[in-house]
N, C-alpha and C positions, 0 to 999 in steps of 0.2 A: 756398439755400432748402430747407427742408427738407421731407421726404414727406409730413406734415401739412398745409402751407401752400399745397401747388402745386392747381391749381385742378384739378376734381372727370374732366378729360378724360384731363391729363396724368399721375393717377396712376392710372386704369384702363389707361394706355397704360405702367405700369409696371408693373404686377402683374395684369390681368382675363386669367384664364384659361376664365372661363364662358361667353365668345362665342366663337364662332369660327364657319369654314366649314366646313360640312359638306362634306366631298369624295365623299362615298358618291352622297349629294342633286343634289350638281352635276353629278355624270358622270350620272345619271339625267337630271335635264333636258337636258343637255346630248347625249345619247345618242337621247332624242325628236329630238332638233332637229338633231343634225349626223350621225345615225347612223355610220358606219364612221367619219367624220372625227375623232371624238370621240378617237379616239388620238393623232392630230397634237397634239391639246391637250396629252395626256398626255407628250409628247415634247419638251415645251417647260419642261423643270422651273423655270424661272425666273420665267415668267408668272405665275403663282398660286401667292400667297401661301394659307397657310391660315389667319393672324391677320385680327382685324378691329381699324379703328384708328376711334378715338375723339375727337373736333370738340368741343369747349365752344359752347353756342347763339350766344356772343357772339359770335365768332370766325367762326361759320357765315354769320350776318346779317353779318360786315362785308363777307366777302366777297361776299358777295351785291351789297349796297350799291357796292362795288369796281366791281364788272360795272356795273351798269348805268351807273354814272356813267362809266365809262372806253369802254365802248358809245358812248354819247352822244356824249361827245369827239370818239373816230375815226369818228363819222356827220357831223360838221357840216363846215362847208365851209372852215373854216382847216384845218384837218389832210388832208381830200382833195385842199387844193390841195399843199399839203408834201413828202403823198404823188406827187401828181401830177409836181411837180416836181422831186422825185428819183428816181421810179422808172424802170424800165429803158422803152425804150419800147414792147414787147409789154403793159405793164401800167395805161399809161397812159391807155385809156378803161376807162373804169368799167360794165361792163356791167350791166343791169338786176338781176340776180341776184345774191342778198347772200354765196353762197359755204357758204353751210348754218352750220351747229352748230360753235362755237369752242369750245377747250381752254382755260385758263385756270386756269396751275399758281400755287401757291401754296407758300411754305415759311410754317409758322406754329411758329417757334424765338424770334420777337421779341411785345414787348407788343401790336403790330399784325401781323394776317395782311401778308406781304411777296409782291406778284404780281411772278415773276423771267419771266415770259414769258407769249404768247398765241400759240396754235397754228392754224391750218388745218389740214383734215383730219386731228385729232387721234385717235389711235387709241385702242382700248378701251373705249369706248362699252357696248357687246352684249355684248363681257367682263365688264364691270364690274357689269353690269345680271342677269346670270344670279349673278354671287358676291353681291350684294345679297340676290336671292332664295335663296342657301343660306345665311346666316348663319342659324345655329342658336346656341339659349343652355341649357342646361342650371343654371339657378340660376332663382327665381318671383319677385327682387326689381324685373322691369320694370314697368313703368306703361304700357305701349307696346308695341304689337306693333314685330318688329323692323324689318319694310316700313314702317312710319310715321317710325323712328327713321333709317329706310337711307336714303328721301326727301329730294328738293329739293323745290323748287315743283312740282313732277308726282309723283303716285305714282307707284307702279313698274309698276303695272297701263298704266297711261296713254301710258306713256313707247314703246311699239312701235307706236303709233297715231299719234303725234307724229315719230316718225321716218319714218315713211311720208308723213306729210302736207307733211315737209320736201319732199322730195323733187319730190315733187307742187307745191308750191309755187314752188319755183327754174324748175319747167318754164312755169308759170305765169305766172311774173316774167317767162320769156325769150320767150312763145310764142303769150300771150294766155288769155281764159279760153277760147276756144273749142277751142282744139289742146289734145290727148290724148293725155297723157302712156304710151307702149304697153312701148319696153323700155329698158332699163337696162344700163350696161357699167361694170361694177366693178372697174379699172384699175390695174395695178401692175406693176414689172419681176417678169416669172416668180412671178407672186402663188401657185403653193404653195411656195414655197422658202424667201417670207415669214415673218416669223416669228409675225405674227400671221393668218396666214392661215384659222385657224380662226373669225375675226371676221367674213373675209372668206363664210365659207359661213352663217355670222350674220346677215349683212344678204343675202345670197341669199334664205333660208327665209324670213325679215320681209317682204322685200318682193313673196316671189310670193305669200305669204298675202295681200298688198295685192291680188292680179289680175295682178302687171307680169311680164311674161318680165326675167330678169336672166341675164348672163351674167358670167361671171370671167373676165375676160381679160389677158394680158400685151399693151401697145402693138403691138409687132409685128405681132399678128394686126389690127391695126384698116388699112383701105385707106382712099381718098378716091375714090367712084364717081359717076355720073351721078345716084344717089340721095343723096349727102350722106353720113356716116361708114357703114361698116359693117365688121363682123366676119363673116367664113367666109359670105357674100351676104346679110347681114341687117343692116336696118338699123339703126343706133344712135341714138336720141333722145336721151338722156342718158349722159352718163358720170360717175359715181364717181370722182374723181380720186385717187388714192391715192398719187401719185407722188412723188418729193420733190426730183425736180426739177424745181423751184416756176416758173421762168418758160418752162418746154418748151424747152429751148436745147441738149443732146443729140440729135444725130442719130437715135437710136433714138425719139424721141416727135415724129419730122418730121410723120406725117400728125394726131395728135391738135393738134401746133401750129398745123397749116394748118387745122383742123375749129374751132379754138378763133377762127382769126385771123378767116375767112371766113365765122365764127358757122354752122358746116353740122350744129353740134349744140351742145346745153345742157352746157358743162363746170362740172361743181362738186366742189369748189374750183376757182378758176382763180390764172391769173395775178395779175389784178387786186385779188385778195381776199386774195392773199399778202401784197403791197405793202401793202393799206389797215391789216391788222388783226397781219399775223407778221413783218414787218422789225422787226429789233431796235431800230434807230435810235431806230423809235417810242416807247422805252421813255427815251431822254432826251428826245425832243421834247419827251414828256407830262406830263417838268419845267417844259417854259417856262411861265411865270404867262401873260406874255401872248398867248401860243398858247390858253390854257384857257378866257383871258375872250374869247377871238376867236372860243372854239368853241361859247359860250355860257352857261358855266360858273358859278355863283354862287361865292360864295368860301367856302360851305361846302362846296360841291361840290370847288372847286380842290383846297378842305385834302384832302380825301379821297384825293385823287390823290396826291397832292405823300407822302404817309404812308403811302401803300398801295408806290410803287412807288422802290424802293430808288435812291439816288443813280447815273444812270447817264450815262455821257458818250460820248461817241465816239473812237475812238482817232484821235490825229493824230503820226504820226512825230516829229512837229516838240517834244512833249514827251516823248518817251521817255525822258530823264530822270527825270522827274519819276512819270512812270507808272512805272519799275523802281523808285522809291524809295518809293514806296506800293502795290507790286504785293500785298503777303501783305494787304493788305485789301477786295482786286480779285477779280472773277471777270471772266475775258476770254472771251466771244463772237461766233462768226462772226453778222455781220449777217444772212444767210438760212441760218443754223443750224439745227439741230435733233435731237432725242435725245443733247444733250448730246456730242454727235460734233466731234472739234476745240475742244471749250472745255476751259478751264484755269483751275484756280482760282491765283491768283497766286502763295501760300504753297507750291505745287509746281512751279510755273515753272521751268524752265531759262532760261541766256541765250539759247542758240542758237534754244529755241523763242519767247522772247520777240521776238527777231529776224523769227522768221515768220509771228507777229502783225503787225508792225509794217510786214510787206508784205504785205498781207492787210487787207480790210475786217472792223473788229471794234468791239464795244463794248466797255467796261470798267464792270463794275455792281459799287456794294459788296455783297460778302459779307453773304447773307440767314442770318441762322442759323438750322436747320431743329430740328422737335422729333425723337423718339423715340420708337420702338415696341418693347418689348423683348418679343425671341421667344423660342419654345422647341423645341429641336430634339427629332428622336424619339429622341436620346441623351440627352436630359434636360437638356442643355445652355443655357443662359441667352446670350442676346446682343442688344446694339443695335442700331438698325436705322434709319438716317436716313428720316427722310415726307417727301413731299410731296405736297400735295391737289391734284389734277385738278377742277375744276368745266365741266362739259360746259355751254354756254349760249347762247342764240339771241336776238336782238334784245334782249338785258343781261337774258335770264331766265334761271336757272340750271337745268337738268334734272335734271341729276346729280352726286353728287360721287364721285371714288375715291382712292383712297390710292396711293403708289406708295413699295413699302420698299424700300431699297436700302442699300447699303457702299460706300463710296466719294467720288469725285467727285461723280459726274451717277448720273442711274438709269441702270441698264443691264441688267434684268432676266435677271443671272447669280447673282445673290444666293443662296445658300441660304435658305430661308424668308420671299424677297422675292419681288418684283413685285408687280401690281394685288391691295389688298385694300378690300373696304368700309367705307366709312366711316359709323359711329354719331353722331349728334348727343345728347348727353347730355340 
């Protein structure tokens, strides 16, 4: 296809030099809001990208459309029984609380957006939302301011008032309207060592502008007292889960697993919200036809499913044959995976590690083709850059979208001129 032909996203994604982040703008804001932190950003050269990457409207609406119909699905009661009945058993009641704002990656390399996963406690949120508001343009050919063009369904004004009101909400769900939501524990192994840690003093500042005392803490410091969770003699009402060991089963998250079991506080995410909406499985289940029409589904709704999410299966030893002989058109994933950590695209496979898939819980998804963002270094230097689009979304609304450039396999926010950029809707 040629440069003339490709639709009006993909070829600003090949040559617009006129948008981009303002990095002066952002350390500014960023500098109000994280003060001295604002260097830990700085020290992460892989996070922030300085390009902005560009969505065609079509492409924006399907995935949108995606959401919510694929929402719906994993809300109805064929898929929480599926869920119920293979989850681990920590995760098997379903607690009142929906588990907050879902991730909902996308490659859009094929004639339809391709969703290769959905996240719990999906990171970059607050990142993503402060680079939205420095995309800067130097050219007068917009129609649009760029916050209208950076936009989901929420402005971007709106979007710090909506995360606050999450939160507020899950305590709600678990606690009644009458109980009052006071502090918050933002939860992570050694969360400044993190590497998104600067995120994490993002939703700090957000949520005491709400009134709430917040605290950032590593598990360790949480006990289980005659008052219910607490940190350093304070008690904990809620916790931020940030953890990513998804069903509390290391010894190090003993007392938040006992806090989660004996419900002695609001976890969000939890275990249960792992199992319903981030096992990979889910991702073949949401093939079955008659799982879709069990979940309620019309058959335009099905199609939407069935074309949104790329052919995936479960690995079973018993054909590994058959998988090594169609592996270079395979991506292999760990079932409670994430960040791309331990998956393999099959066209790189070794035997010895296809072996340790095959003892191992994994999916096998075809190969989603991703588009391209070509950057330019401060050596003037031209390069590609694989995308894939993040849709932050709550009960199948979309909040936000981000971009995430990368080389490679998976993102991995080592990239020169990669990691989280904003995304423009044409």
């Amino acid at each position: 296809m040629s440069v003339e032909t490709l639709p009006l996203a993909a070829r600003l994604n090949q040559g617009c030099r006129c948008i981009w982040v303002d990095r002066e703008k952002l350390r500014r804001h960023l500098r109000a809001d994280l003060g001295d932190d604002v260097n830990v950003l700085e020290s992460r050269e892989g996070l922030v990208s300085g390009s902005v990457v560009f969505v065609d409207p079509q492409d924006a609406a399907a995935m949108d459309r995606a959401i919510r119909v694929i929402s719906k699905a994993l809300s109805g009661k064929a898929f929480l029984d599926k869920v119920i009945e293979h989850a681990p058993s920590s995760a098997r009641a379903m607690p009142r609380t929906t588990g907050g704002v879902l991730g909902f990656d996308f490659h859009l390399g094929g004639t339809v957006p391709q969703l290769i996963e959905v996240n719990t406690n999906p990171g970059g949120l607050l990142v993503s939302l402060e680079l939205a508001k420095a995309a800067t343009a130097s050219c007068e050919c917009l129609q649009a301011p760029l916050s209208t063009l950076a936009s989901a369904s929420l402005a971007l004004d709106q979007l710090p008032a909506r995360i606050a009101e999450m939160f507020r909400e899950e305590f709600r769900l678990a606690r009644g309207s009458a109980s009052t939501l006071r502090t918050v524990a933002i939860v992570d192994d050694d969360p400044e060592a993190q590497y998104l840690y600067p995120e994490f003093v993002l939703y700090r500042n957000l949520l005491e502008r709400a009134e709430l005392r917040v605290l950032i803490v590593d598990p360790a410091d949480l006990e289980i007292t005659g008052n219910g969770l607490s940190c350093r003699g304070e008690r904990i009402d809620l916790v931020y889960n940030r953890i990513t060991d998804f069903y509390l089963v290391e010894k190090r998250h003993a007392a938040l697993h006992e806090a989660y079991e004996r419900d002695l506080a609001v976890i969000t995410p939890h275990p249960a919200a792992h199992a319903r909406w981030a096992d990979k499985r889910l991702l073949a289940w949401l093939r079955d036809e008659s799982l879709l029409a069990a979940a309620g589904l019309d058959a335009n709704e099905q199609l939407t499913v069935l074309e949104t999410i790329p052919p995936t299966e479960l690995v079973d030893p018993s054909h590994a044959d058959d998988l090594w002989a169609r592996r270079k058109g395979l991506f292999f994933k760990p079932v409670d995976g994430y960040a791309g950590k331990a998956a393999y695209r099959g066209d790189k496979l070794t035997r010895s590690t296809f072996d340790q898939v095959l003892a191992h819980r994994y999916v096998a998804q075809a190969i989603a083709p991703t588009s391209f963002r070509r950057v330019c270094s401060v050596q003037g230097e031209e390069s590609d850059l694989r995308v894939d689009v993040r849709n932050w979304a709550m009960h199948g609304e979309t909040w936000l979208r981000t971009a995430r450039l990368y080389r490679g396999q998976t993102t991995n926010f080592r990239t020169a001129g990669g990691g989280f950029a904003p995304v423009l809707t044409t």
